[in-house]
N, C-alpha and C positions, 0 to 999 in steps of 0.2 A: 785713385780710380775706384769707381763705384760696384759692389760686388754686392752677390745676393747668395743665400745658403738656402738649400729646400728643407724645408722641416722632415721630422722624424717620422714614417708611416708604415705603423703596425699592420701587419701583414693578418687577416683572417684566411684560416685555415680551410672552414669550414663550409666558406663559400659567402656568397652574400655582401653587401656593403656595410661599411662599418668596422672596428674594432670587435675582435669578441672577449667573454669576458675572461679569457686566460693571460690574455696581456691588455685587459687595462692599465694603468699608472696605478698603484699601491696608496699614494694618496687620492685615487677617488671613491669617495664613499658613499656614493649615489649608485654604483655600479648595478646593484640586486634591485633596483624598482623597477618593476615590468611598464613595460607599453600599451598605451592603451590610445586608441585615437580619439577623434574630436568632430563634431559636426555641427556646420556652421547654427544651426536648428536645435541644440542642445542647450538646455539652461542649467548653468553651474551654481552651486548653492558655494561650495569650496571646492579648490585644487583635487585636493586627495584626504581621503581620513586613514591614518597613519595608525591606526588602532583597531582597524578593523582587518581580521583574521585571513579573512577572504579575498585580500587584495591582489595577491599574487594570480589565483583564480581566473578573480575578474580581467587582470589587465589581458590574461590569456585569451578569454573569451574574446572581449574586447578586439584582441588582437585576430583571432580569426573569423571574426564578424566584417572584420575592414576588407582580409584574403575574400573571401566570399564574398562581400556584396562587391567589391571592385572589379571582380570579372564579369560583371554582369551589368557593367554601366556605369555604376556609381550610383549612391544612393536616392539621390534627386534629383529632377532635371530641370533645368531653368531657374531653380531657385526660389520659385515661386508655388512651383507643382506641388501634389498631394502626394505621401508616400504612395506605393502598390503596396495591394493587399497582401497583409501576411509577412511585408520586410519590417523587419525591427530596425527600430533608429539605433545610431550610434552610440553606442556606451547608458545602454538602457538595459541591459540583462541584469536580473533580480540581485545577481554576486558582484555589480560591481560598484566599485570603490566611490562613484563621482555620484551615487544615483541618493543625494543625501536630502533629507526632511528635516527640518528644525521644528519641534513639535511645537515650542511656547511661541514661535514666531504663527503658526497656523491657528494656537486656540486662542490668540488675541485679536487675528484678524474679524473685519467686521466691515460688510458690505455699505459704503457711504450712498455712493450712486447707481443704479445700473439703465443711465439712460444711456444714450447711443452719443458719441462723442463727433465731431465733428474729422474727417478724412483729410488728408496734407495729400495728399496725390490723386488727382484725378481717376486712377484705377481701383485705389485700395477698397476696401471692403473696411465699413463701419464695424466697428464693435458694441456688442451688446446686441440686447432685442427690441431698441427703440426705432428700427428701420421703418419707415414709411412704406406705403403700397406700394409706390412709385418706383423703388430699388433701394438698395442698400450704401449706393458709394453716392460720392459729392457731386459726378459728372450726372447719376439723374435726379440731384437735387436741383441741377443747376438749369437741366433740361423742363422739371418739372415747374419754377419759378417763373421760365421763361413761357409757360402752357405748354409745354411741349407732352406725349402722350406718356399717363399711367403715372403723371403727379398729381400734387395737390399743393392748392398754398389757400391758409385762412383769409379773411378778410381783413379788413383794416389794423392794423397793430397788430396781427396775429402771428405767433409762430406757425410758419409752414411745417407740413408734414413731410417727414424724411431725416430727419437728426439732428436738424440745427438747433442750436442752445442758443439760451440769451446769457444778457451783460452781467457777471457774475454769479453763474449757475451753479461756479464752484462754493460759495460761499452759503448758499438758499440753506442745506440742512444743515449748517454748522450754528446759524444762528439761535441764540437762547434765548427766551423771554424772560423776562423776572417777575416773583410773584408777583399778581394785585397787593399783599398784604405783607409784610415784613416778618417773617419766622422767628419771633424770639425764643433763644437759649433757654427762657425760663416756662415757655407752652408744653405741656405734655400731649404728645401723641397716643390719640386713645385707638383709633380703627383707621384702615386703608381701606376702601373700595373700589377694584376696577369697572370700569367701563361695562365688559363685555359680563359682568356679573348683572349689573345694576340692568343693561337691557334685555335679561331674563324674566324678570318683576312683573307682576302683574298685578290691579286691582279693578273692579269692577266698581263704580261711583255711580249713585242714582242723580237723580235729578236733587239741584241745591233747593233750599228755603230760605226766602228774606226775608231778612231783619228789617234793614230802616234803610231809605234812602234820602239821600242829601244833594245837592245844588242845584244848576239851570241848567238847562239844553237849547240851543238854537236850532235852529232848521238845517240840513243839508241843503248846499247852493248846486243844483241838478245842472247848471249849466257847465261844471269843472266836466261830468260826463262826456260831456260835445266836444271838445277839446281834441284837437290834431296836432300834428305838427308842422303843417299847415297855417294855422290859426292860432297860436303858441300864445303862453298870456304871463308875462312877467311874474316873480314871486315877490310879493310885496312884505316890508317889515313890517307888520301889525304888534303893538306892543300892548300885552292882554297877563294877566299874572294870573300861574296855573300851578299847584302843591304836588310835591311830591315825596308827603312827610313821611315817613319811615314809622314802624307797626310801631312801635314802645311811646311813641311823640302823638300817637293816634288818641286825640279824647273822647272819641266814639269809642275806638278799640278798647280802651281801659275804663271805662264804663261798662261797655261789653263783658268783661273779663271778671267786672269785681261781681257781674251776676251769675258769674258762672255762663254763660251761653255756647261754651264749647274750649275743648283743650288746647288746640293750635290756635295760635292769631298770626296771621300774615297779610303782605298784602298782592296783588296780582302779577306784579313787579317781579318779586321776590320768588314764587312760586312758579312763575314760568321759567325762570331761569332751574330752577330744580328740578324742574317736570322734563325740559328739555335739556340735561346736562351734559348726558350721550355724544350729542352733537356738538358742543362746545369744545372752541381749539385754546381761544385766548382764556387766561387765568379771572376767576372769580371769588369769591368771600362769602360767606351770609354769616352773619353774631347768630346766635342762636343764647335767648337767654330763659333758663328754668327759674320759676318763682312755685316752688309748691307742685300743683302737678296743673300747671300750664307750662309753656311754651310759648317764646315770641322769636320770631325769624324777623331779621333787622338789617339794614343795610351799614354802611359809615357815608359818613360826612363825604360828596368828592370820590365814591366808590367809584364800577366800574356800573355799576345800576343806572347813571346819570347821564350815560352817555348812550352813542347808537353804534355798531360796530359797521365798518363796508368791506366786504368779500372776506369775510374769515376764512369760510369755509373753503377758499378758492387754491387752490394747486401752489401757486406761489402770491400770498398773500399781502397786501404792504406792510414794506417795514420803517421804521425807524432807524435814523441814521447810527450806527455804532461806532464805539471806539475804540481800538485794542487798548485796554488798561497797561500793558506793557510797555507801550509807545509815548513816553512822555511830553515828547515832543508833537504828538498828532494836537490839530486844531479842529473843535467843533465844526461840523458840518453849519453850514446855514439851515434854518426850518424851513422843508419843502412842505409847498400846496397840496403834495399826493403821500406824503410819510400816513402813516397810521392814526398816528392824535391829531393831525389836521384834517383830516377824513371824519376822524369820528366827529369833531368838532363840529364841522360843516354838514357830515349827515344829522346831527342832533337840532341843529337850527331850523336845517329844511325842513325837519319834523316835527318841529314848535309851530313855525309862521305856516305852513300849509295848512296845519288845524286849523289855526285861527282863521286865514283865509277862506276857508271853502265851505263856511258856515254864514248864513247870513244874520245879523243881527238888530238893524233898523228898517227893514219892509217885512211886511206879514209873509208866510206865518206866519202865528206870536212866539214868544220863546213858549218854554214848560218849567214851569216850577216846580221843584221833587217837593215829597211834604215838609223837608225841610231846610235850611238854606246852607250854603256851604260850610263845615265845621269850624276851618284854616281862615278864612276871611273875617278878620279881624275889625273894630269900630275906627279903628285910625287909618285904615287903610283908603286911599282915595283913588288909586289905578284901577281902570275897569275893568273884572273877572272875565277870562275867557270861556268858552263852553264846555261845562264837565261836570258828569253825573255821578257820583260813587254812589254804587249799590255794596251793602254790606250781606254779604249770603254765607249760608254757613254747609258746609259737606260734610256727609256721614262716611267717615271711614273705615264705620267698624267691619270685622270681618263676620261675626256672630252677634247671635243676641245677647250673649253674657258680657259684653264690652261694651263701651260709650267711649268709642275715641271721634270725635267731630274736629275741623278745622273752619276758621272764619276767616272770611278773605274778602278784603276793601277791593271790590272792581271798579273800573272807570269806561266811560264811555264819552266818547267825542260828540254826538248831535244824535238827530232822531230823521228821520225820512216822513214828511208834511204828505198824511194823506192813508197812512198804513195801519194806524188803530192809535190808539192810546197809549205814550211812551210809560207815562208811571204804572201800566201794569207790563212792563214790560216789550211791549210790542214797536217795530219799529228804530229802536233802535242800531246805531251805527259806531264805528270806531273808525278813524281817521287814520292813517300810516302813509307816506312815501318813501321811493327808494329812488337814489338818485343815481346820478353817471359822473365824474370827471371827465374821465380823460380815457378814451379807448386806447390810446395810443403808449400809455406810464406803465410804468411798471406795478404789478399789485389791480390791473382791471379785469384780469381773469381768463379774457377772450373774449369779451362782450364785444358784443356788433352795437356798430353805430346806431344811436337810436333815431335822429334825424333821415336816418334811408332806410330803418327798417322795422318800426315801431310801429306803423301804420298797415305796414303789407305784410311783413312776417312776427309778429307779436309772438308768438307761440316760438319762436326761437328765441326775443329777447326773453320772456316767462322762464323760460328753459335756462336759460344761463343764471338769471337771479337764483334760482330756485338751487342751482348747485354753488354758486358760488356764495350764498348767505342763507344755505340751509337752518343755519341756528337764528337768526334773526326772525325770518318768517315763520319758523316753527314757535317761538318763543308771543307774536304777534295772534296768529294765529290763538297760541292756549293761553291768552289774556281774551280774546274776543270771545272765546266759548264760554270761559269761568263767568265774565260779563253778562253773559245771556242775547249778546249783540247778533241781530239780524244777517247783517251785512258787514263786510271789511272792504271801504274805499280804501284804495292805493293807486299814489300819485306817481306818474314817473316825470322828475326833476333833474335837468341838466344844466349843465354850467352857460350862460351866455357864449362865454368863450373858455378855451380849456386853460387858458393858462390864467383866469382871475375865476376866484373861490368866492369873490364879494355878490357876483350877481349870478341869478339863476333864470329860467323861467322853465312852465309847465309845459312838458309838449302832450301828454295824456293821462288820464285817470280811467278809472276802472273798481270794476266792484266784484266782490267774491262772496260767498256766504262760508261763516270759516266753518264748520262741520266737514263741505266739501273739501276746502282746500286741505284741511288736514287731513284728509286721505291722497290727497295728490302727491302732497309732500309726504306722507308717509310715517305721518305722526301719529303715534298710538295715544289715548291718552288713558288707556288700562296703565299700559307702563308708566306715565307720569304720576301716576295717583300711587305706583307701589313704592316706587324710588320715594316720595312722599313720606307713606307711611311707612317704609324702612327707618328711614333716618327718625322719624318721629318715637320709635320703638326705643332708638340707640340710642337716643337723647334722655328719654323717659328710664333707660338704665343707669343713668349716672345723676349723683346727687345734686342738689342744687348751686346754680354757679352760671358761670357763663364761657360759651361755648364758640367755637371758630369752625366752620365747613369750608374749607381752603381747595380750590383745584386746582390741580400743580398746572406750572404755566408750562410744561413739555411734553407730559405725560398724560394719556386717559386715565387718571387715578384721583380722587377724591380724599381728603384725608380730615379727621376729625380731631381737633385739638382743643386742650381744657387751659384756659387764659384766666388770668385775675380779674377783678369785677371790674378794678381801676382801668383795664385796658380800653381802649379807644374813648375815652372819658376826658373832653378838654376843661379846662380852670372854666369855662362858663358853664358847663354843665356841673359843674361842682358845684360850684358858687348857686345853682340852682337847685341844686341838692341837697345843700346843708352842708354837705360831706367837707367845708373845710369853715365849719361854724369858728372855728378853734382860734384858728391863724384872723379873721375878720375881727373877732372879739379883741386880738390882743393890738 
């Protein structure tokens, strides 16, 4: 038969439930840890710290913080409520045990994101201070998408306003660039420059003087002006060969140079990208090589000089496909139409063939011949030269009259405007640029609005979006057109036939700017270009002869100056053209 026995139960004396501690069991040895309660609302770092003096204290406090606030309700109501003013949360008094910091866990911490995350409950309240006008939680996201009152949602491909995130927004700041240029072990690092030093600088630059100018110009074709989107006009491949030789390769330039005609030799390229550095996200290069007390800024072979960038400057910019090095098993992505070096690619074309395009060549006007003919255009060559004028001008940098520091810089120019004066005294001239579209709807477009519904009636808002999302590009545009002496800067706007093929374009408008203006629009100094300049030109001119690396880190605003072997960036044909391996040919 089945039988039950009632356990042992110690009698407290004192009143209350519970055992007290005069007849615990002998083997408990927990008996002396105070009590201390718990609030659903409490965040525990650990249990208890068993080292700290004041425990017993605390759990006291603790303990009649619970007697107190529990006749008066209980701490919170609903669960969801805000404390009353003036009640202390549960096991938060200064002595107690549970109220613990881990100091290396807080000086390591480091804010990644603080946009506004997306809400799992219709009620909750977003986090962060990325909230929309509209409200804070998802139900007046949801209201605002649908037009309901006090939202907002952008246009085409755009993120609406109120908190939503797009398709791996946790990954946008984690991703690295790698340098333009490979860091060897054997470079010495001479100087760092930030950013926010460098757009202190100022210099005041007069007007240039020219030296000599070289090749032909064709007319501007005034009809690209007329252009709608309405009236849209295919971009055609015109195949025209145009130089784009690098200062040290220049036979003008080193002509130039063995007459002394000034200390820096660059050319327009190279110098707008240093004028505008500021603003540059993606990593760039320039050689810098001393001979004596000149100076040549140089590009490499396949730089990033060669190409056009689209939406640097833009909030979430494209990328290229990555691959965690850890994951050995991961397989290349496919090459996307909209990754970064397929963009560049594609904007670098559209701004080959548009040139070529939007000059005319066999109806009058005639061309113009500079006094002399292109330098680079060789007697073997039988492909017919596109339109481009290099004017070779020289800037006085100096800051006083006890110095002669001057810089000479090869500018180009696209065509001249039939009808405005005489291009070889400089008048009338133009430089050619477009900027194109994909895809409103990929990732890496910025928030650009459709330019087929809104290039015609709101121009001034698609301007407005180029203008921040490829600040560096236009800025860089812009301080080639000025150095140039160019009147006018046409810019084409070029969109894809269809978004999803990269092969064909056509024009839906053009436009014309005088760059002076536009670089106050955009807010381009070019005091500060000319100091950033003559800094570097100072820095360089301190160290002994050799050749030189101006690297910009592909993460960071920071600029870094490194002293490289002469051998560096030097292929077996440039040797072989050098002499430099007489040795090895002989044997």
């Amino acid at each position: 038969m089945s039988s039950f026995t009632l356990p042992q139960i110690n009698d407290n004396p004192d009143g209350g439930w519970g055992p007290s501690s005069s007849n615990f069991p002998a083997q408990f040895k927990f008996k002396d840890i105070p009590y201390a309660p718990y609030s659903k609302s409490d965040k525990l770092g650990r249990f208890a710290d068993w080292n700290d003096p004041n425990a017993g204290s605390g759990g006291g406090q603790g303990g009649q913080g619970m007697a107190s606030q529990g006749g008066q309700g209980g701490p919170r109501q609903g669960g969801r409520g805000r404390r009353d003013a003036g009640q202390q949360a549960f096991g938060s008094g200064s002595a107690s045990a549970f109220a613990y910091f881990h100091v290396e866990d807080e000086s390591s911490f480091s804010l990644v994101d603080n946009k506004a995350g997306p809400s799992r409950r219709p009620g909750g309240m977003a986090r962060g201070r990325g909230g929309g006008r509209g409200g804070a939680n998802t139900y007046a996201n949801r209201m605002a998408q649908r037009g309901g009152r006090g939202g907002m949602q952008t246009g085409r491909g755009g993120a609406q306003r109120g908190g939503r995130r797009g398709w791996r927004d946790w990954d946008k700041n984690s991703r690295a660039r790698e340098s333009s240029v490979a860091i060897s072990p054997e470079w010495q690092m001479l100087d760092e420059i930030e950013f926010h030093r460098l757009a202190k600088l100022r210099l005041d630059v007069e007007e240039p003087d020219d030296l000599e100018n070289y090749g032909k110009l064709f007319p501007y074709d005034k009809t690209y002006d007329r252009i709608t989107t309405k009236s849209e006009r295919p971009l055609q491949l015109v195949d025209r060969i145009k130089y784009n030789t690098t200062t040290s390769d220049d036979p003008v330039i080193q002509r130039l140079a063995a007459g002394n005609a000034a200390t820096v030799y660059t050319t327009d390229v190279i110098l707008s990208v240093l004028m505008c550095a500021t603003r540059s996200v993606y990593p760039w290069d320039i050689v810098i090589l001393r001979e004596g007390n000149k100076l040549f800024f140089d590009k490499r072979d396949g730089g990033p000089f060669d190409t056009v960038t689209v939406n640097e400057n833009a909030s979430d910019p494209p990328q290229d496909p990555v691959i965690n090095p850890n994951d050995k098993t991961a397989v290349p992505e496919p090459p996307s139409i909209n990754s970064a070096t397929s963009l560049s690619l594609e904007a670098t074309y559209i701004n080959q063939n548009f040139g070529f395009q939007s000059v005319i060549e066999n109806a009058p006007p005639p061309a113009i011949d500079f006094d002399k003919p292109n330098p680079f255009y060789g007697p073997d060559e039988t492909e017919p030269l596109a339109s481009c004028g290099y004017r070779y001008r020289v800037f006085d940098l100096s800051v006083d009259e006890d110095e002669d520091v001057k810089i000479c810089v090869r500018t180009e120019v696209d065509a001249y405007l039939p009808g405005v004066g005489n291009p070889k005294d400089g008048q009338g001239l133009v430089t050619i640029r477009a900027l194109n579209e994909f895809d409103p709807r990929a990732q890496g477009s910025g928030g650009a609005p459709d330019w087929r519904t809104k290039l015609d009636s709101q121009r001034g808002a698609v301007v407005a979006t180029e203008m921040k999302n490829n600040s560096c590009k236009l800025a860089k545009w812009t301080v080639q057109s000025v150095l140039a002496g160019a009147e006018q800067m046409k810019m084409g706007y070029i969109s894809r036939a269809n978004p999803r093929d990269n092969t064909r374009h056509v024009i839906l408008s053009a436009t014309s700017v005088r760059p002076v203006d536009f670089a106050a629009q955009l807010n381009v100094s070019l005091a500060n270009g000319w100091g950033i300049v003559r800094t570097v030109t100072d820095l360089c001119m301190k160290m002994p002869e050799g050749k030189y690396v101006l690297v910009k880190d592909p993460n960071k605003p920071v600029i870094r100056l490194y002293a490289v072997p002469l051998t560096a960036f030097v292929t077996e044909d440039d040797e072989d053209a050098d002499g430099i391996l007489d040795d090895e040919i002989d044997v």
